[in-house]
LOKEFI-962833 format. One record per atom (N, C-alpha, C): residue in one letter; x negated, z, y negated. Coordinates in steps of 0.2 Angstrom, whole numbers, plus 5000, padded with zeros to 4 digits. Last residue first. Layout:
<sites>
AXZY/...
</sites>
This chain:
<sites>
X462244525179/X461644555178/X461144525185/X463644515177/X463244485174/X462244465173/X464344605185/X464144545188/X463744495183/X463544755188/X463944705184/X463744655187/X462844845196/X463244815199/X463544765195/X460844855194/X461644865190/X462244815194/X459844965204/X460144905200/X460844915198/X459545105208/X459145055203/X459445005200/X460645165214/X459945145215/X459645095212/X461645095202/X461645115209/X460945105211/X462645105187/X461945105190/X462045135197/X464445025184/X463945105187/X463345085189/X465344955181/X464644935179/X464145005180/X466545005188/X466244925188/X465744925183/X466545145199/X466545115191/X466145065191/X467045145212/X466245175208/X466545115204/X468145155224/X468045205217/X467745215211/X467745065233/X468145065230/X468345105221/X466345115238/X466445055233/X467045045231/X466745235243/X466345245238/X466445195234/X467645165253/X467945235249/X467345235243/X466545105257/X467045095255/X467545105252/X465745215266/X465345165261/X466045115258/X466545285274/X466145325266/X466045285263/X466745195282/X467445225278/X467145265272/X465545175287/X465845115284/X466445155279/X465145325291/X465045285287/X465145235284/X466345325302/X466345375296/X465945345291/X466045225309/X466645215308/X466645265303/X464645255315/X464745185310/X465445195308/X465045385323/X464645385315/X464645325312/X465845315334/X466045365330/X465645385324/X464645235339/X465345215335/X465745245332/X463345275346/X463445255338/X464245245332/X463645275359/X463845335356/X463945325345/X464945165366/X464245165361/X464445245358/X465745215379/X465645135375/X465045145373/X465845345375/X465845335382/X465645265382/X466245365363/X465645375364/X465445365371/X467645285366/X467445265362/X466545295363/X468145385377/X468045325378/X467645265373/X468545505367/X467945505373/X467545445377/X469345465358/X468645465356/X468045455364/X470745355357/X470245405363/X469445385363/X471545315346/X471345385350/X471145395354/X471445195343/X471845185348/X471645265351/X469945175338/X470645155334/X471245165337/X469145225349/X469145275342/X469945255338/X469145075354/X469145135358/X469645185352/X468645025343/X469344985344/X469545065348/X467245055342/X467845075338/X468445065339/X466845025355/X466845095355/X467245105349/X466944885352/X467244895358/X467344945357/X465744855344/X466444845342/X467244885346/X464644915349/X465044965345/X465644955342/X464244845361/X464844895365/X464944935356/X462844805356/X463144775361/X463844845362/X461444855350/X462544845345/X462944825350/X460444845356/X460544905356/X461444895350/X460644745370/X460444715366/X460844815363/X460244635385/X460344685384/X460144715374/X459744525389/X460644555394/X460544625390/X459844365382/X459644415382/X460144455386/X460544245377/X460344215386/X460044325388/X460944205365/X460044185364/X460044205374/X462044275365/X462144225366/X461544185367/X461744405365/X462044405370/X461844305372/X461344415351/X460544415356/X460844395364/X462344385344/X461944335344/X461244335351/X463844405351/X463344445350/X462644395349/X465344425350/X464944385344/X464144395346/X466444405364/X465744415360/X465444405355/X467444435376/X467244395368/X466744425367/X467744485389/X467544425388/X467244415383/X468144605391/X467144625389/X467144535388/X469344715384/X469144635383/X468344625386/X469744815380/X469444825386/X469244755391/X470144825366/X469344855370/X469344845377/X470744685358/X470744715364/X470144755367/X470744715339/X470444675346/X470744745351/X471244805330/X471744755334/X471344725339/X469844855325/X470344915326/X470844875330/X469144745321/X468944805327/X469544845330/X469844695310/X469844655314/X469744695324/X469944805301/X470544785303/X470444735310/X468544835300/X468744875305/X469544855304/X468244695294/X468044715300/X468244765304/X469244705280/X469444665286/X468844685294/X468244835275/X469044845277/X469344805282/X467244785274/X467044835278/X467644825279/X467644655264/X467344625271/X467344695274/X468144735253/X468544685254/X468144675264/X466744795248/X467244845252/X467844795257/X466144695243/X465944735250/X466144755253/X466944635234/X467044595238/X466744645247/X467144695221/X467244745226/X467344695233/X466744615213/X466444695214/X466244725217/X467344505214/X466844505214/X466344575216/X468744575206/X468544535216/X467844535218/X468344595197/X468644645199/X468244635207/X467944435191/X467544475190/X467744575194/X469444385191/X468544365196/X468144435196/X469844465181/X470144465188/X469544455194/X469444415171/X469344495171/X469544485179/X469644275171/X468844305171/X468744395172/X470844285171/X470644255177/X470044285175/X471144355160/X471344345165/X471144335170/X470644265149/X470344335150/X470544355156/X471544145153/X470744135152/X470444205155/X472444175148/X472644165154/X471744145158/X472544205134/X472744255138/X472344255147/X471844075130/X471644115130/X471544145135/X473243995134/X472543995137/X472044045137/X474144075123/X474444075131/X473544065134/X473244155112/X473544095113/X473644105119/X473244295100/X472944265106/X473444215109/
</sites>
């Protein structure tokens, strides 16, 4: 096999890794992003229904109750959003799983390969 070749199957086995597990890759920088913000920040906001003029919206306070949760104190965190503490279990299920589960594993019906 020739240097291009090599460097061919490479990049393509490589993409194709990245590609996998691009949804773990975005779950992990969210609670890296969540777990550093400031929780007692109420200035920033992503919140679209916040921004549409709305005052009241059911996700409002879950970023804020992780940050809470990241920084040990749960109380303050279900004190925030009760939701925070099971979205932080789940996300960490859900990407502990994506990390692990074999690159052309059937899932609910469909096929994770990237070919497919």
């Amino acid at each position: 096999m020739n240097r291009n070749a090599a460097l061919s199957l490479f990049f393509t086995r490589a993409s194709s890794l990245l590609w996998q597990k691009w949804e773990a890759l975005v779950w992990i920088i969210g609670l890296l992003l969540m777990a550093t913000m400031d929780p007692a920040n109420t200035h920033a906001s992503l919140c679209p229904l916040n921004a549409l003029g709305f005052h009241w919206c059911p996700g409002c306070g879950l970023g804020h109750s992780i940050a809470w949760l990241f920084r040990a104190d749960p109380v303050q965190s279900f004190q925030t959003h009760a939701l925070g503490i099971p979205a932080v279990m789940i996300i960490v299920s859900r990407t502990i799983h994506l990390i692990f589960q074999k690159p052309n594993q059937t899932y609910y019906g469909t096929s994770n390969s990237v070919h497919s």
